[in-house]
C-alpha positions as CSV (number, residue, x, y, z in Angstrom):
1,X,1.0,27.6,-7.3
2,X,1.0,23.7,-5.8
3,X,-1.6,21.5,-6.5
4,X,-2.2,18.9,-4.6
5,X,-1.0,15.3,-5.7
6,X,-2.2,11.4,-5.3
7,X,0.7,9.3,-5.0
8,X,-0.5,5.6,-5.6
9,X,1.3,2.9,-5.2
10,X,0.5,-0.8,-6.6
11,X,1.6,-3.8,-4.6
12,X,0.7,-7.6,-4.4
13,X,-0.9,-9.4,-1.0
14,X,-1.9,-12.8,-0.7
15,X,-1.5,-13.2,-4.7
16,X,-3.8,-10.3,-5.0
17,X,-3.2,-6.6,-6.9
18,X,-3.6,-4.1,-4.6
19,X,-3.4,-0.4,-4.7
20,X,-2.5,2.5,-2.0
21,X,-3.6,6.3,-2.5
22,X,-2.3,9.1,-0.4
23,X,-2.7,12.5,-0.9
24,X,0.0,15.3,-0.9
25,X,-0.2,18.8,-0.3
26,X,3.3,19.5,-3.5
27,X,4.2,16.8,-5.9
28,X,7.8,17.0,-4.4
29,X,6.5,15.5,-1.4
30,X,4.7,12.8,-3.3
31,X,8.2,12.6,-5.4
32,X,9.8,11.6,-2.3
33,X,8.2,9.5,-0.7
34,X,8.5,7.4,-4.2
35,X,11.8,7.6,-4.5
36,X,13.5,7.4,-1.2
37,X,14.4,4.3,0.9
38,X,13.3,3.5,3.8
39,X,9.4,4.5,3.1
40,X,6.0,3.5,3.1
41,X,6.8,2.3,-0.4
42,X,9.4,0.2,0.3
43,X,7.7,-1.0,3.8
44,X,4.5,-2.7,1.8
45,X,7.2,-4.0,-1.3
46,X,5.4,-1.7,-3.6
47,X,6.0,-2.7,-7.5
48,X,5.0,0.3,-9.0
49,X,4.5,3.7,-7.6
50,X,3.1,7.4,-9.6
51,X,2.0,10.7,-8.5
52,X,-1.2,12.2,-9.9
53,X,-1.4,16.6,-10.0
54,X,-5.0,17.0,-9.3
55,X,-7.1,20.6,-11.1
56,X,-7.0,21.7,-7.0
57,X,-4.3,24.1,-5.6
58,X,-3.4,22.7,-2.2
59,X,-2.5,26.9,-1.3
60,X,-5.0,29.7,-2.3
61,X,-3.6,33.2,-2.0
62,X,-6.2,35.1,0.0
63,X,-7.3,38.4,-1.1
64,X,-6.0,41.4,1.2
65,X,-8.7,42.9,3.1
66,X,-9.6,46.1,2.4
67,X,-9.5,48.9,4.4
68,X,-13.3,50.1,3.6
């Protein structure tokens, strides 16, 4: 089962520690957006970046409806 993930990234502006939260639906795509170029990450110069698993699946499994 995935749970859904906070990817937060810590960044400096105007001199100023700052810090962006987004929220993924699978760690992998928090994972990615970490580690690959050319992403929000590297477009605010981020200095430190980690993703979070939250307690809440981001996919239930729905129960089959019964035929009664």
């Amino acid at each position: 089962m995935e749970y859904f993930t906070m990817l937060t990234i810590v960044y400096v502006m105007g001199g100023q520690p700052l810090e962006a939260k987004i929220l993924f639906a699978s760690e992998d795509d928090c994972w990615n957006v970490l580690l690959d170029t050319n992403t929000i990450y590297d477009h605010i110069n981020g200095e430190a970046g980690f993703c979070e698993v939250s307690d809440y699946p981001s996919k239930v499994v729905k129960p089959k409806i019964r035929p009664w």
